[in-house]
N, C-alpha and C positions, 0 to 999 in steps of 0.2 A: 612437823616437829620443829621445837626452836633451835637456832642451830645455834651453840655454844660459843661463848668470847672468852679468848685469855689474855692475860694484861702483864708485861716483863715489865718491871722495871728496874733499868741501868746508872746510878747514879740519876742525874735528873734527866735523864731518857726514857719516852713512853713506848713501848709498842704493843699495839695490839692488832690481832687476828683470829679472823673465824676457824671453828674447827676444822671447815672443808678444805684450807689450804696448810694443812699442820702433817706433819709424819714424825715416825722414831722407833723407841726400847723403854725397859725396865727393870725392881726388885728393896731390899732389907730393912729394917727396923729402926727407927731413932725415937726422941720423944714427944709428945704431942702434946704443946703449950694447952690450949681448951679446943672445945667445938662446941656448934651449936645447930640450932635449925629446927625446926617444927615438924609435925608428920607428913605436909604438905610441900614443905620447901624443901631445897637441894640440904641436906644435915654430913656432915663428914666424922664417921668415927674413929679415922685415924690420917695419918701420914708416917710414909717411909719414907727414907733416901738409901742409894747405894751409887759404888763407885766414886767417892767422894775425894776423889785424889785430883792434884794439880795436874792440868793439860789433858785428864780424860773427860769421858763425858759421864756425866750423873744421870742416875734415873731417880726420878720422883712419883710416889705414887701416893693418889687420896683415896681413900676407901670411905663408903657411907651408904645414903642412900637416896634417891630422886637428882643424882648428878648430871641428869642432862635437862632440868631446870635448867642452869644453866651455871655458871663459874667463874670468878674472876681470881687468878693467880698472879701473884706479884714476886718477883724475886728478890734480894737483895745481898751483896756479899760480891759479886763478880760472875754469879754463875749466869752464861747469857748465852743468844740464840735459844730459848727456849721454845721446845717443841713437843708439841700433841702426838702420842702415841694412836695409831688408828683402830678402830676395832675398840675401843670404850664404853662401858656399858652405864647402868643408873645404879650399881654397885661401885664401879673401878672407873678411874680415870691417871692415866698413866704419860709421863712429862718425861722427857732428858731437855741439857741445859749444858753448856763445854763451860768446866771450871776451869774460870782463869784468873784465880786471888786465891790466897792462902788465907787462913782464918776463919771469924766466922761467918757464916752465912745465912741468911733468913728466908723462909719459903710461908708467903701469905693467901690463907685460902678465902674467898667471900662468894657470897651470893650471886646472882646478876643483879640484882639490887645496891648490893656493896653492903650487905650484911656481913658481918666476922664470922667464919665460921670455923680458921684454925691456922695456927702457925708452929710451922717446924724449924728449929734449931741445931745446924750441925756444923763443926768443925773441919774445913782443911789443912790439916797438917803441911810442915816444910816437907818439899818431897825428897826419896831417898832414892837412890838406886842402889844396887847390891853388881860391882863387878868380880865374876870369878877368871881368872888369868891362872897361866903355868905357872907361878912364883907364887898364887896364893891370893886369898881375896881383902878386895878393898871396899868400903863402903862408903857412899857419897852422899852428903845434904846439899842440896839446890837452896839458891836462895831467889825467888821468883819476884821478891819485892823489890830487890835491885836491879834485877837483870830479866826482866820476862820473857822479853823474845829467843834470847841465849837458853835460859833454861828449858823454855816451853822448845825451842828448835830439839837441842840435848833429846829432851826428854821423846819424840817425834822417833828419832831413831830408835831409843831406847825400845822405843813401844811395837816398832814395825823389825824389831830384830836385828838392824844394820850390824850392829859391831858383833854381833858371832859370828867370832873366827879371823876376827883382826889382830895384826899385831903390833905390836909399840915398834913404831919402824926411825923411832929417831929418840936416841937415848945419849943425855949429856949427863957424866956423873956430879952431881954437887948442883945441877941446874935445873933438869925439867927432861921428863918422858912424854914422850908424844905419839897418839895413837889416833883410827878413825880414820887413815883413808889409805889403806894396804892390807893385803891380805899374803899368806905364803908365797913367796916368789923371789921377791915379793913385788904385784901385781897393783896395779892400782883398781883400787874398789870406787869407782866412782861416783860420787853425791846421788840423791834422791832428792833431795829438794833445792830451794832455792837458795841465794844466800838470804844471810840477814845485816840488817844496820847494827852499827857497831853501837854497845852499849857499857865503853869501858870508863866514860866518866859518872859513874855511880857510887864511887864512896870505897870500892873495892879496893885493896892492896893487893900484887900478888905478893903475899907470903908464902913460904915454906906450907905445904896440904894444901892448898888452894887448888882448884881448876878454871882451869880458861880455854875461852876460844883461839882457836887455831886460825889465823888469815894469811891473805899473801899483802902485798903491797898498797893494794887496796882497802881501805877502811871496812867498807860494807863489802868484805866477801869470804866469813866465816859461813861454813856450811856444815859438813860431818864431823871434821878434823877437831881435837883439846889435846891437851896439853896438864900436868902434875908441876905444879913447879915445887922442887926437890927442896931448893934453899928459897932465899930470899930473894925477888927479883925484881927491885926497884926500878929495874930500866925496862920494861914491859908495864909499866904502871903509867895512866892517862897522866900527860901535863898540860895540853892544851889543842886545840884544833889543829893546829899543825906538826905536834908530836901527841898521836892518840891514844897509843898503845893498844893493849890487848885486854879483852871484857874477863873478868874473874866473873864466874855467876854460881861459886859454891865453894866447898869444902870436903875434904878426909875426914870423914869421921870418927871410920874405924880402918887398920890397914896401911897404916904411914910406915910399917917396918914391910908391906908390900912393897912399897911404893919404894922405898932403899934398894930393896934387893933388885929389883928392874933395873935402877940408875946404876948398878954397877957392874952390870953384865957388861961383857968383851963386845967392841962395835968396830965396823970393819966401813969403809967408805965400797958402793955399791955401781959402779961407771953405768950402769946401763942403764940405770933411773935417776943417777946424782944425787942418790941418799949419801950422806959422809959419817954417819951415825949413826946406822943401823946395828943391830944386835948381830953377832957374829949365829947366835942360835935363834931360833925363834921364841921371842913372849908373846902367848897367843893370849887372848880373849874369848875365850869360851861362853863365858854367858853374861849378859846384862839385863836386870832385870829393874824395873821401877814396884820398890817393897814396900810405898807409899806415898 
């Protein structure tokens, strides 16, 4: 049997790979520019995508018939490490790909010959998160085109559940609530990943709705920890390598009278952890979720 080639390509990046060294997933519906193919050759009578959100991973699937002729798929948009799901038949052949660009995106199907035989077209959206807290919910847009690593980090927790059950352990009123690395105690919840490089000279302001990463004195060592700035906060905004300030990599979208009522809750200084602005009661973090 021929063994199958598939072909990613990354901006002007090529790669390709036999099917024997591919793994993955799957699944739903978009629309299918044309197809073609003869009763001979590999013919596709559709394609799906699903999962099509920023920082997750997509599944792609070609449906037709005589697919292990053979196949070349192309990507374009951001979505990359594309991978061959195992277990493929001469009906189904099924792909994931980690979306990392918002917009749109293109999925190119051909022959092994490099015959056309169909191209799928879908959208990623700016992503959103949905936080529910004791004061009431806030809803957030990421902005990945200025900030990727910030958001794609964000969004890393978001996905593996971190912040259930944090709470805003340093609350300035008229300044900025800060949450992401304490839990009741209040306890320190310590990072999962690693840090990341600071990506505050991107065009971001912190204004008033904004969120931003959280660091210490170091540049590159934002990890769990952000930050709501309440008002305006001109002196957290990048001026130059030597004053770098803090990465903004989104917005409130919905929820800024949440975000009031946390900044003015009673805060009490904490000797045992050196919090000086912590909440006398607790704002927890109940759920976060990524709603697209």
């Amino acid at each position: 049997m021929m063994n199958l080639w598939f072909r990613l390509r990354v901006g002007k990046r090529w790669l390709a790979r036999p099917l024997s060294i591919w793994v993955a997933g799957m699944a739903s519906a978009l629309l299918l520019s044309s197809c073609g193919g003869d009763s001979s050759d590999a013919a596709v009578t559709s394609v799906s995508a699903s999962s099509t959100r920023f920082s997750r991973t997509a599944t792609i699937s070609v449906n037709g018939r005589n697919l292990r002729q053979g196949l070349i798929v192309e990507t374009e948009g951001g979505c990359e490490n594309l991978t061959v799901v195992a277990n493929g038949s001469d009906d189904t052949q099924q792909f994931t790909c980690d979306v990392l660009a918002v917009g749109q995106h293109v999925v190119h199907v051909a022959s092994s010959s490099g015959a056309f035989l169909a191209r799928l077209r879908f959208e990623v959206p700016q992503p959103q998160v949905s936080l529910t807290t004791s004061k009431g919910n806030i809803t957030l847009e990421l902005d990945p085109a200025a900030a990727p690593l910030t958001a794609r980090n964000f969004l890393n927790y978001v996905n593996n559940g971190f912040y259930r059950n944090v709470i805003f352990h340093r609350v300035i009123a008229g300044s900025l609530v800060q949450a992401g690395g304490y839990i009741t105690g209040p306890v320190v919840k310590p990072a999962t990943a690693a840090a990341i490089k600071l990506e505050s000279n991107n065009g971001l302001k912190n204004l008033r709705g904004t969120i931003g990463a959280a660091r210490t004195s170091d540049p590159d060592s934002a990890t769990s920890q952000w930050y709501l700035n309440v008002g305006d906060n001109a002196g957290f905004d990048y001026v130059d390598e030597a004053n770098p300030g803090y990465a903004v990599f989104g917005k409130v979208l919905s929820g800024l009278d949440t975000m009031d009522a946390i900044s003015v809750v009673e805060t009490r200084r904490h000797a045992a952890t050196g919090l000086t602005d912590l909440p006398v009661a607790d704002v927890l973090i109940t759920a976060a979720i990524q709603t697209r």
